[in-house]
N, C-alpha and C positions, 0 to 999 in steps of 0.2 A: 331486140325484138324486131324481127321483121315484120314487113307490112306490102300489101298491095292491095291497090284498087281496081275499079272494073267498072261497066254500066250495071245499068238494074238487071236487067234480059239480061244477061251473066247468071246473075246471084241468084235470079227464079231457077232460070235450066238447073245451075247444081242443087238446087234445095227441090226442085221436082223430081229430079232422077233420084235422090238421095231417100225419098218419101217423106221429106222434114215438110212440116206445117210451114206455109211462104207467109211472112209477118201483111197484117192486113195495110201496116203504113208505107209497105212497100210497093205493094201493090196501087196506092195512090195515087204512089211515085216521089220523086225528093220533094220537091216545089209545095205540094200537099204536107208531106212529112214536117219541113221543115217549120212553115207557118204552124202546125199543130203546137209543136213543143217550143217556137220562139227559140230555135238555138243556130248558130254560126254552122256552116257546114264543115266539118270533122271528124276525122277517120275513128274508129273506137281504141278508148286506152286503157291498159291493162290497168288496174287498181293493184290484182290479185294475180299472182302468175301459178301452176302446178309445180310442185317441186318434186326434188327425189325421193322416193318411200322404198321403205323395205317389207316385206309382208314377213310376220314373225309366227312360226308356224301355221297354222288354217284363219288365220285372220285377215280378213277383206281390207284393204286399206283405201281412201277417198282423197279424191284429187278434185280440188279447186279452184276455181277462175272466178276474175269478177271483171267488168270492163265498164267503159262509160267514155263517151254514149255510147247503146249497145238496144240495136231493137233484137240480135237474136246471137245464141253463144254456144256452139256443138263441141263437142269432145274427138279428135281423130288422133285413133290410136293406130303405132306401127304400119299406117297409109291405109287405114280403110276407117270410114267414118261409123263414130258410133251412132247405134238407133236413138232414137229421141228418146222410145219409152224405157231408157238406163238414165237419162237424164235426170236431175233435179234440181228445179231452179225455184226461183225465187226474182223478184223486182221491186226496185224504191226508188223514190227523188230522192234526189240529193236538197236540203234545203238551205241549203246557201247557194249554189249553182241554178239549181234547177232543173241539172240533167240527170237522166233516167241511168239509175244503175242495174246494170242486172246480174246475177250471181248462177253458176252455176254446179252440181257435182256432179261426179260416177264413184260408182265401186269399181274397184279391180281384185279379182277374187286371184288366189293361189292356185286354182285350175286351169286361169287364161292365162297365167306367166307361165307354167309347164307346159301347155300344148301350143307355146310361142314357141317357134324352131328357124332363126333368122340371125342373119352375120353379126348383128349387136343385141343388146338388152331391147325387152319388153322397156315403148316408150310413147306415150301418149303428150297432147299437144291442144292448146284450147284455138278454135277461128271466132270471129266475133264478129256482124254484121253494123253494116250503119247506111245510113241513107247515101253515103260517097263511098261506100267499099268496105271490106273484110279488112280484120287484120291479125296473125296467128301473136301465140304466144312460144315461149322457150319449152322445147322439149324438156319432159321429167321424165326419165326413166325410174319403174318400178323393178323393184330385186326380190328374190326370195333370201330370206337372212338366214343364218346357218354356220353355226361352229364346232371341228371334227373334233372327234374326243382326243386323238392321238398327238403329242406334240412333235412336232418334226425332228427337232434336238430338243434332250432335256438336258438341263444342265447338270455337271458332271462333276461328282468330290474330286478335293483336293486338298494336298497338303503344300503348304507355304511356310517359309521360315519369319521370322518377325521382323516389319519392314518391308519386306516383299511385296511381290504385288500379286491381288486375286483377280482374273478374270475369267469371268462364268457365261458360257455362250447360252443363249435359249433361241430356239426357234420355237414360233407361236404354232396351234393346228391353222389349218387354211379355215378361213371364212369370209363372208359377206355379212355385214363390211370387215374389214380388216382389223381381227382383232388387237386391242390397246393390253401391254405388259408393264405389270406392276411385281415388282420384286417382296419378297415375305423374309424375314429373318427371324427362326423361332417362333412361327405362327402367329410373329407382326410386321405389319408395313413395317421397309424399311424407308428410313429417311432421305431420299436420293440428293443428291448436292450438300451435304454436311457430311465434315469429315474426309472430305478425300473419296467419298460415295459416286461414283459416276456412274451413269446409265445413256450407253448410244441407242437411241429411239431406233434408228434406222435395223442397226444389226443386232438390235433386242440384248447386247452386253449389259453386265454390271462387273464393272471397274472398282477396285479399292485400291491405291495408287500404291498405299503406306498401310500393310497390315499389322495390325495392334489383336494384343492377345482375344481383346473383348469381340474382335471381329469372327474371330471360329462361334463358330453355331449349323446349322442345318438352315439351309438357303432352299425358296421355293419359287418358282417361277410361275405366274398366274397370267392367264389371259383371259378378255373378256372381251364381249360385244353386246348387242342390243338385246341376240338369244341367250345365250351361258355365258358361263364362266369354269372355265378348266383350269387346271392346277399340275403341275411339272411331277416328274419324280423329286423327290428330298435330296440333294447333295449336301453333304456333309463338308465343311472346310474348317477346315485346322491348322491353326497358326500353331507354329512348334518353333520352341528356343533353345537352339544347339548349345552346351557349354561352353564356357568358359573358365578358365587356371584363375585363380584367386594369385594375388602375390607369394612370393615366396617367405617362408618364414627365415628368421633368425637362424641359423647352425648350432647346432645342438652342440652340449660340450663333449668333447673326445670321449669316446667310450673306454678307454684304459686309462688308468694314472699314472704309464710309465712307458716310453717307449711310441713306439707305430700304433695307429689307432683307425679309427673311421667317425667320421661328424656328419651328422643328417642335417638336411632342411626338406621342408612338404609344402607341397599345396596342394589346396582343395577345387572339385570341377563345380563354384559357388558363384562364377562373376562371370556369367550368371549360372546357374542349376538350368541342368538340359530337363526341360519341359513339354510335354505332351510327343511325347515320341521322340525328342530332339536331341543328335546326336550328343555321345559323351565325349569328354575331351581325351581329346589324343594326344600323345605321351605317358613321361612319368609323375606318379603323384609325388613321387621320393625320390630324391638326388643325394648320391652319398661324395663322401670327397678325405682322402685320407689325412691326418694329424699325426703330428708326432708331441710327445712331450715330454718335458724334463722330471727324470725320477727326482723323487722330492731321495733325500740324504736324513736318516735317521740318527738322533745324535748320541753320542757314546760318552762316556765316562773317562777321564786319564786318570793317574795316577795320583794316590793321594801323598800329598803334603807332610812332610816332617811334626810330629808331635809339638805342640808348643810349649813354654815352662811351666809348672802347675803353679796355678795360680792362689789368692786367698782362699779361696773357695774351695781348693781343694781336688779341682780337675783342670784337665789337659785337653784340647780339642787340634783336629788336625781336617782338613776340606780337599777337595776333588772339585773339577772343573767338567762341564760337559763341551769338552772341545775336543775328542777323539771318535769319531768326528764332529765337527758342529751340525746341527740340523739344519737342513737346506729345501728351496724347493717345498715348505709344507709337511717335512719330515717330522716324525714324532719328536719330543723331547726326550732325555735322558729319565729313564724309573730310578726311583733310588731319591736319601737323602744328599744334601752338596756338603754334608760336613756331620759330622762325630763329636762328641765327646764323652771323658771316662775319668773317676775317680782316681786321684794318681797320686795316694797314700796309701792304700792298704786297709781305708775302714780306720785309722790311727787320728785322723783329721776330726776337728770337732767344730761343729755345725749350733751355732745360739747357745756354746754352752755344754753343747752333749759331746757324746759320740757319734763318731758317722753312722754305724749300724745301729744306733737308736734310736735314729731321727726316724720317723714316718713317711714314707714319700704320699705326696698329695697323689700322685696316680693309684695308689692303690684303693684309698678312700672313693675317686668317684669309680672306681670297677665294683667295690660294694654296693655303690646306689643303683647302677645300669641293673644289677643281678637283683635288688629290693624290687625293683620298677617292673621288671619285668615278670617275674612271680606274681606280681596283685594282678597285671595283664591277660597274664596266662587264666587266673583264678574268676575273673570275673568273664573272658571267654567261655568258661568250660558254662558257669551258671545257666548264661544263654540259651546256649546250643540244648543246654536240660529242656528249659522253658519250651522250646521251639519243636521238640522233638514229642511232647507230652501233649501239645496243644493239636498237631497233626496226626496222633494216633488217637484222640477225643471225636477230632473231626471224623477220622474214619469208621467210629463204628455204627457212623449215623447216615452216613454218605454211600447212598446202593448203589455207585460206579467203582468206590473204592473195595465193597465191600465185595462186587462180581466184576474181577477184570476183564475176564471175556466178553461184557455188555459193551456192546458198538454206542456212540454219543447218536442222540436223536439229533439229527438233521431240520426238524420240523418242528423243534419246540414252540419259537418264539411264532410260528404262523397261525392266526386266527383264521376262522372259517364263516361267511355267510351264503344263506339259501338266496335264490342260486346260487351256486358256487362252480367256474368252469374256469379255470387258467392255464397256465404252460408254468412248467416245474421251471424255477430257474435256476436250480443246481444243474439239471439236465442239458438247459440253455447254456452256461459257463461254462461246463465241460466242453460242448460243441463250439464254442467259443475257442478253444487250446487251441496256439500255434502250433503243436505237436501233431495236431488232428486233421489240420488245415494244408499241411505242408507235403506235396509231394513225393518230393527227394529232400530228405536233408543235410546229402553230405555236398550238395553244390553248392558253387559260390554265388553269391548273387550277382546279377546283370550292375556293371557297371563296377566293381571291387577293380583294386589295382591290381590283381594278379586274374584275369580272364580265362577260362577254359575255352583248351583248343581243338578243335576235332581234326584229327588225322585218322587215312585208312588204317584199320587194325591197332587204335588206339584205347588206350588205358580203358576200361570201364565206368569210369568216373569222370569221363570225355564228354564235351558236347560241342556241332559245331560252334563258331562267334558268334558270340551275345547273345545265343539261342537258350541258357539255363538260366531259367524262374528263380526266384528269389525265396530259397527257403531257409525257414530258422524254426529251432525248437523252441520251446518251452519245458522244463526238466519241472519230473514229476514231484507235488509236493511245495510247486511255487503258489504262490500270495494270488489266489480268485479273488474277486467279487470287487463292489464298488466301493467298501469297506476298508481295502485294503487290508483285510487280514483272514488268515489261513481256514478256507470252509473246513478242512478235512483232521484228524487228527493224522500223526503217522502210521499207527494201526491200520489205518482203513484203505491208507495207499501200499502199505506191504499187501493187500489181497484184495486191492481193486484191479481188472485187470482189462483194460478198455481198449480195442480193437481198432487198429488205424487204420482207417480208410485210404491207402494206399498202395502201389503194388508197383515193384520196378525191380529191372531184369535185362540182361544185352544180350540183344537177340542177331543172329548171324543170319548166313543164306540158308539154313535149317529153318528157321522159323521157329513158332513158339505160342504160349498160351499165356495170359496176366489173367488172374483171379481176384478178387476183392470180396477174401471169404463171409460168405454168412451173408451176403449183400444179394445174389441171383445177378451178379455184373461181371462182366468176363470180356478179355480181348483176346483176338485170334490173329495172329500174324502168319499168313502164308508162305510156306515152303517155297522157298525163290524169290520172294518179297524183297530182300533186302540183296543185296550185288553181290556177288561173290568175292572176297576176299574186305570184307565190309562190317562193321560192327555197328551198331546202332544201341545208346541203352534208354530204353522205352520204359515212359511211365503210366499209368492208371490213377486215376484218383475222383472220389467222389468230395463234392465244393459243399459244404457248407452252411456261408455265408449267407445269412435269410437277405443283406439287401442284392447281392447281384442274382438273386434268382427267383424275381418279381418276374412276371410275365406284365409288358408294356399295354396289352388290352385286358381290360379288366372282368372281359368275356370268357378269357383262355385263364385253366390252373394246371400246375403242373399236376401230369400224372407218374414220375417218376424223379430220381435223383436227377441234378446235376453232374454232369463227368466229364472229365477233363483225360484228353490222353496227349502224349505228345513224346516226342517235343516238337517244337516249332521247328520248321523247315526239315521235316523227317522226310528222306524218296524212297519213297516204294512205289516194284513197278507192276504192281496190285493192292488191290482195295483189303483191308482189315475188316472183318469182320465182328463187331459191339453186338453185345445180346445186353440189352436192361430190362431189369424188370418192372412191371406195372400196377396199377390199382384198375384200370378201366374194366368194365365190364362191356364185352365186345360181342354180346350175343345176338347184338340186336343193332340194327344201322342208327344208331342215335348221337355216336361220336363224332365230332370230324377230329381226327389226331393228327398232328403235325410234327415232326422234329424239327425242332429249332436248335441252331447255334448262337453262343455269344460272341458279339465284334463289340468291342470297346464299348461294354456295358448297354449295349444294345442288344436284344435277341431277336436274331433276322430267321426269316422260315428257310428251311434248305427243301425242303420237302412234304406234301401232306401223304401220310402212307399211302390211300387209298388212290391214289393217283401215278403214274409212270414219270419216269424222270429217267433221264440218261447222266447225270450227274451222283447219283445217290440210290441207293433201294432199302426199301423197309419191307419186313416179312412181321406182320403182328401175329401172333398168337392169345391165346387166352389169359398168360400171364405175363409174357415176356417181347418185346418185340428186338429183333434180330435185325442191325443193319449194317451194309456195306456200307464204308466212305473211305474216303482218300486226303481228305484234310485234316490234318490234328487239330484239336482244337476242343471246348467246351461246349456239352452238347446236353438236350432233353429233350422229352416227350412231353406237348402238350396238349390239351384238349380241349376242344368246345361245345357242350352239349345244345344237342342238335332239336332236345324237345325235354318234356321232364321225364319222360321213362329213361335217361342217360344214368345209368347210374354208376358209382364206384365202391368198392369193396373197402372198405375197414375190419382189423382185428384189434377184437376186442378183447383185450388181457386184464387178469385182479391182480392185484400184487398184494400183500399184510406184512406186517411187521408189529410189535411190541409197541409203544409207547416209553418209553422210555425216561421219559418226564411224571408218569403216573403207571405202577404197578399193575394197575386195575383195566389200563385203556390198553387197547387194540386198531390199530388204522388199515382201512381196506381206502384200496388205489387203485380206479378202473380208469385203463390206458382205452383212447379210441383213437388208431393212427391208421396208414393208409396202411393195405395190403402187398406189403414188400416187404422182403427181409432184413433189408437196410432201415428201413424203421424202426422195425417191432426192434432189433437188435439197438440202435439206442434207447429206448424205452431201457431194454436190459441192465445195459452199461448203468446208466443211471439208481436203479434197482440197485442192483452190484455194490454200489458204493454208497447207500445208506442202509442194505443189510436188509432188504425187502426179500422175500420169496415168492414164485409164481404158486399161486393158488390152482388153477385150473390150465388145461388144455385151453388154449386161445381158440375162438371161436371167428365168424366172419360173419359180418352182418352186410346187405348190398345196403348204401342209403342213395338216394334218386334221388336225382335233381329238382325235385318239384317245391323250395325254398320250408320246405316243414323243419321246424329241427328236432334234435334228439334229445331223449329225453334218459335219463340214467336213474333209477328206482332202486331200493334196497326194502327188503319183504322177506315175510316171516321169521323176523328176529326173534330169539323166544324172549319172549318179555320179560317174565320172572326172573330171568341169567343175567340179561346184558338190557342194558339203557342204551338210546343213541343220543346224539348230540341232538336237541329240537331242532327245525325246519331246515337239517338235511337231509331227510329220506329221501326227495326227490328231486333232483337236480339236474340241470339242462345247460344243453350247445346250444348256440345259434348257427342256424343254418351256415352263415359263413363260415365263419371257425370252422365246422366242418369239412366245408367243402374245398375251401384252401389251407386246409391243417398239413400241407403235406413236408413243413420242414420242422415243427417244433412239436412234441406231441402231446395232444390234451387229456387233460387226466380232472378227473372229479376223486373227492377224500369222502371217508364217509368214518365219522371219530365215534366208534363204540367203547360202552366201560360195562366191565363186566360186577358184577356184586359182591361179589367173594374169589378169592384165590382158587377156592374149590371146582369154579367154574371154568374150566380148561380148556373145553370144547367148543368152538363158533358153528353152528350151521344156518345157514340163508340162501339165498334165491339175491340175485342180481337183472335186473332188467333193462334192457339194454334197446330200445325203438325206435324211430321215426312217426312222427304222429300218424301219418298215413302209412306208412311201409309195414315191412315186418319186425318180427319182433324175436331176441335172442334172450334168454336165460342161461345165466352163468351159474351153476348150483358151486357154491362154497359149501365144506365140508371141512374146518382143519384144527387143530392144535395150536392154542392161542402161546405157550411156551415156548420161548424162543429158540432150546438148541432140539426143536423137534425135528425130525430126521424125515417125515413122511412127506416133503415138500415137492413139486412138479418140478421137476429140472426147467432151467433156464430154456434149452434148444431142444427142441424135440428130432433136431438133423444132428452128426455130427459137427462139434467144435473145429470145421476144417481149417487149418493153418497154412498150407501148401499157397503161396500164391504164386508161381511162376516153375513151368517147366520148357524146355528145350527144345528142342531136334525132334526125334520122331515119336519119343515119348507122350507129345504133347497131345498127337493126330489119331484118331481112331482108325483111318485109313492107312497102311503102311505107305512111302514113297513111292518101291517099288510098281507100287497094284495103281497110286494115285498118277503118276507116268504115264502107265499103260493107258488108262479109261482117257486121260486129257487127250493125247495123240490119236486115240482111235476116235473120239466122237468132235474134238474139234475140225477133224477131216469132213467134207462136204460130201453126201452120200449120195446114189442118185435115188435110193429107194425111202430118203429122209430119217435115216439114222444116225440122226447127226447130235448135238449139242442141245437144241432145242425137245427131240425125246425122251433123253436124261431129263432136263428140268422137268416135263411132262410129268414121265412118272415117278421122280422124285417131290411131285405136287409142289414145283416152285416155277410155274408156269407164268406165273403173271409178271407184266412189266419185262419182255422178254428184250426190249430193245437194249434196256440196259449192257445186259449182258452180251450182244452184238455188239456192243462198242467195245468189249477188252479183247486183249490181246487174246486171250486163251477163256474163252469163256465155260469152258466145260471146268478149268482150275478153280474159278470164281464160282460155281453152280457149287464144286464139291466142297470149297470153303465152307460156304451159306448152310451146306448142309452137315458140317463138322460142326458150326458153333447151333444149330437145334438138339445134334444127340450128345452133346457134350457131357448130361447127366446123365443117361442110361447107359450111355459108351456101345451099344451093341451095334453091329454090320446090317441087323437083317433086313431095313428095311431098302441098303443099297443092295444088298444082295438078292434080293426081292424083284429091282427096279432092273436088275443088269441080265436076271434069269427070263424076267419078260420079253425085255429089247432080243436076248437071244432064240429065244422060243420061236418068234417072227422070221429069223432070218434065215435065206438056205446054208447047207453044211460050208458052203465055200465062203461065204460072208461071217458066218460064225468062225471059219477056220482063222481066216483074214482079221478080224475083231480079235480073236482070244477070246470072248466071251465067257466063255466054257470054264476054262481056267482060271479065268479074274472069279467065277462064281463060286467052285469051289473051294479057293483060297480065301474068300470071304466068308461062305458059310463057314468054316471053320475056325477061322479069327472068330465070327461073331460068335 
């Protein structure tokens, strides 16, 4: 604390210039002053000093002092003194002392640190009066406090092996004061100093010295101050544990038993299992090593023995030895008896008395009993098999499965029904469950077997680069569903069930090529030049299944379409693939925000939202389908977020009926409500297919909006006299959710009628189908409740297409030739602007134009984008349309130069 003193005449002039109030004891003078208050003469002392403040958005912050002794105590801020009337004071004795304390404040507003413009901070400072002199206190500077949203560094994923060590940089945003870093793991503090955790304060690091499995998580970096708190990007770190060879087993024994042979031993990649990405081990799993071994020597018979004398008895025996050769080595024994004998009188010999041919031999006696024994055996089998055959045709003439073998078994007997009633079929679910369904190539070997597929140019079709092929395996039709462990289906119903694999692969060259995933509205397009010349690639398609990896992580966003996987991993193309899926969104109206998101290791990261430009990606949405360019293989969908409750999404609504088949009299109606795509309604089918259901009606579409009402499923004017329904399901209801995230399993409401008599053949009713606020669909049933009735609605109202993969130029509505022509003439820069960007124009794929500025050949890309939109109608005209305009424009010498002309009527004509 500095200090100075002065005389009086000083302390007036500056409190006269200054227009402060001059204290009346000063004016006295000290000698006065002093006798008044009975105190020593001494300079004034801070009690109270101003300290540093931050002003934290528009708020005034107040600065301090107090002194003693002190007849008077002003504020000088940044060298010029404050006016009095900002002052506010206050004065007390002290009473223990006796001396006069006085206290003083200011505000300092967030206006006067901004219109402060000086080499350091805004800093104000207290003076304090006494009858021997002034004395100041310590500068406080005041700040305006403030933390930028951006972080300088954010910390960055990574992958570490076990052991290893993680360090994650962060830099904080800039602020006043200096924001403090606190590390998150998995959206909790983490422990810093436990464990091998270090955090350098300085360079804002976290250190793990010794990474342990438990250490992978998604890491966050937070900063904070007096104003906010900011929070880092998410890095994600993964410990991974390369393999390890387990010991070698024992040597297997020689595979021959005689001679040259081969002996194995194995080991497994178990000490430890390569974990979370972690390489597999290198070498073999199997080591062979050759054997020889000694032929075992089978043993022979020599020569038998001289007769011996005939004995009392009446015979003669003579023996052989197995010693030509002896058996050796594990060789068999000699067949055969080691010794003979034989009657060696003539039958003349007599036996207790008799005759020899008198006597009875005991062998013949027990050949009588075997022959008794076996006759009662035979006799009380045959009873049986009577019994057993009389009792099953009793059974069957009561048994009406036995009695109609053409009746499919009810799938549905043992299920009860109550009002409400709204679930997910789970025979439907079990099917979609099949490895067989799930798998997108099945004839590759899995990632990590000991025998690896190798990719070489112009290699086998069943090639893929290292470690690049997925792990598929079938499931064969007719194996063990359920949680039961035993057989849903009978074998009848898998001979003519016939369920459509959501898959599609194909080796496509520098031709290019098209993958279909019939009956789905899902297609892939691989452009002409796409793949290198002298290069094979075999690409797959496949739509995923699996209801857990196809959760969208906000619970705001549902899908509006499949999951699709194309691939394979690390495919080069040197252009972007053109994906058309199809959708449920209803897009008439801006209410959607729709996104395609891809999946990363069970994550689904956004690649893009359609409605927006991107030079990495482009999406083309349409009314039912959206169309996009990409460049990465990989697992992809459309999601969406509605933007208000008029959002709505399309459901069809299908009936299905069948017989009952547990009760002659009963009839089951099955109203499917899924989303508006092919590849849905088509499971519904499938499932249908394999319990023997028919489609009742043309599927209709109902839109239901997002405004949380739910649906409600009615069945109306059943003729009463005919048919009974089950009580309290006529009307039965979704909930909004189900609904509106139904888009992987599809909800179906039952509705159990019995008719009165056999006579009553005919069903007719009304089905209603609404949203309590939206609209409302009517499904008129009209059918024949007899099961081999013939009048039923076919399954697809499109063709049953099969075709999934073609070729070369087959594939392209455009010929090569003509597609050449248009790339070269419009990717050339015009100067009249007939360039690449016109095409797009008026082939109305105008938007997000930069993308296309980024590829090589952007006019190649433009005509992709607009092969995989007419891929159903197939016709030219409306490129031919687009190329007669661009020509219309231009003089004869630019049309001559273009070919225009030519490309148009070689199209119109195609088309």
């Amino acid at each position: 604390m500095g200090q100075f003193s002065g005389g009086c005449c000083w302390s007036f002039s500056i409190l006269v210039l200054l227009g402060l109030q001059v204290p009346a004891t000063l004016a006295r003078g000290p000698r006065g002053e002093a006798l008044q208050h009975g105190q020593s003469g001494t300079l004034p002392r801070f009690l109270e000093e101003p300290v540093d403040a931050y002003i934290i958005k528009s708020n005034p912050i107040k600065l301090r002092c107090q002194a003693r002794p002190a007849l008077q105590i002003f504020f000088k801020c940044n060298g010029e003194w404050v006016h009095q009337s900002q002052h506010m004071s206050q004065e007390h004795t002290d009473i223990v002392t006796g001396l006069k304390i006085r206290e003083v404040m200011i505000n300092v507003s967030r206006q006067q640190v901004e219109d402060f413009h000086g080499p350091e901070d805004y800093w104000c400072l207290c003076v304090a009066w006494s009858h021997l002199g002034t004395s100041k206190s310590r500068k406080a500077s005041v700040r305006i406090a403030y933390l930028r949203k951006n972080f300088e560094q954010d910390p960055q994923g990574t992958e570490v092996p076990l052991n290893g060590m993680i360090v994650l940089h962060c830099r904080p945003p800039e602020g006043v004061p200096v924001a403090e870093v606190e590390w998150l793991k998995n959206e909790e503090s983490l422990n810093v100093g436990a464990d091998g955790v270090i955090s350098k304060k300085g360079d804002h690091e976290l250190i793990v010295s010794e990474a342990r499995l438990s250490d992978s998580g998604n890491y966050t970096c937070v900063a904070s101050n007096i104003v906010a708190k900011r929070r880092s990007a998410t890095a994600m770190v993964v410990v991974y544990v390369n393999g390890g060879w387990s010991s070698w087993s024992d040597w297997s024994a020689c595979n021959v038993r005689c001679g040259r042979g081969v002996q194995k031993r194995s080991r497994t990649c178990t000490n430890p299992a390569p974990l979370n990405g972690g390489a597999f081990c290198e070498g073999m799993s199997v080591q062979k090593s050759t054997c020889n071994t000694v032929c075992p020597v089978d043993g022979g018979w020599g020569e038998w023995s001289e007769w011996s004398v005939c004995s009392s008895d009446c015979d003669r025996q003579h023996a052989r030895e197995c010693t030509a050769p002896e058996p050796k080595h594990g060789g068999r024994l000699c067949d055969g008896a080691a010794s003979a004998a034989e009657n060696c009188t003539g039958g003349l010999c007599i036996q207790n008395r008799k005759l020899l041919h008198d006597a009875k031999p005991q062998g013949v006696e027990r050949t009588s009993d075997v022959a008794l024994y076996s006759g009662l055996a035979a006799g009380v089998v045959t009873v049986v098999l009577l019994i057993v055959a009389v009792t099953l045709y009793r059974r069957s003439q009561t048994n009406p499965l036995l009695m109609n073998s053409s009746m499919q078994p009810d799938l549905t007997v043992s299920r009860t029904y109550t009002s409400p009633i709204c679930f997910q079929d789970s025979i439907d679910k079990e099917l979609m469950a099949e490895h067989s369904l799930l798998d997108p190539l099945p004839d590759l070997k899995a990632k990590g077997a000991t025998e690896r597929a190798e990719y070489h140019v112009m290699s086998h079709p069943q090639t893929f680069p290292r470690g690049l092929a997925p792990d598929y395996r079938r499931v064969a039709v007719g194996t063990t569903l359920g949680r039961r462990g035993k057989n849903l289906f009978t074998p009848r119903v898998f001979q003519t069930l016939s369920r459509p694999l959501h898959k599609a692969t194909a080796v496509f060259g520098h031709a290019g090529g098209r993958l279909v995933l019939p009956n789905t509205g899902i297609s892939l397009l691989v452009p002409h030049g796409g793949i290198a010349e002298d290069t094979t690639w075999e690409m797959y398609m496949s739509i995923n299944q699996e209801d857990s990896s196809t959760v969208p992580e906000d619970g705001a966003e549902i899908f509006l379409s499949p999951a699709i996987t194309y691939g394979p991993p690390g495919l080069d193309l040197s252009c972007p693939i053109a994906m058309t899926i199809a959708h449920c969104a209803e897009v008439a109206a801006d209410n959607w925000t729709i996104r395609l998101k891809r999946q990363i290791q069970d994550k689904w990261e956004e690649v893009m939202s359609v409605d927006e430009e991107s030079t990495s990606c482009y999406c083309l949405l349409e009314a039912q389908t959206c169309h996009v360019l990409l460049e990465q293989p990989g697992r992809y969908a459309l999601v969406g977020e509605a933007l208000n409750q008029e959002a709505g999404k399309r459901l069809r609504l299908a009936v299905f009926g069948s017989p009952d088949l547990s009760n002659s009299l009963g009839f089951t109606l099955r109203v499917y409500c899924v989303d508006d795509t092919p590849y849905a309604f088509q499971e519904v089918v499938v499932g249908e297919r394999s319990r023997g259901g028919r489609l009742l009606e043309e599927p209709k579409i109902l839109l239901f909006k997002g405004n949380t009402f739910s649906l409600q499923v009615s069945i109306q004017d059943v003729p009463r006299l005919l048919w009974s329904i089950k009580p309290f399901t006529t009307c039965q209801e979704f909930s909004f959710s189900q609904v509106w995230a139904s888009n992987r399993c599809p909800l179906q409401c039952a509705f159990s009628l019995e008719r009165y008599s056999l006579s009553s053949s005919q069903l007719s009713c009304k089905i209603s189908v609404r949203q309590v606020t939206g609209e409302e669909q009517i499904l008129q049933i009209y059918t024949s409740v007899v099961e081999n009735e013939k009048g039923a609605v076919p399954f697809f109202t499109q063709s049953d297409c099969t075709i999934t993969s073609q070729t070369g130029s087959k594939a392209f509505k455009i010929p090569p030739s003509i597609r050449q022509r248009i790339s070269a003439t419009f990717d050339t820069a015009n100067a009249n602007g007939k360039d690449w960007q016109l095409l797009a124009q008026k082939l109305h794929i105008d938007r997000n134009l930069g993308y296309f500025a980024c590829q090589q050949s952007p006019s190649s890309v433009i005509l992709s984008l607009w092969e995989a939109q007419h891929q159903d109608p197939g016709d030219l005209d409306s490129l031919a349309s687009a190329l007669e305009e661009i020509g219309k424009v231009q003089s004869p010498r630019e049309a001559g130069a273009l070919g225009c002309s030519k490309e148009d009527s070689e199209l119109t004509r195609l088309g």
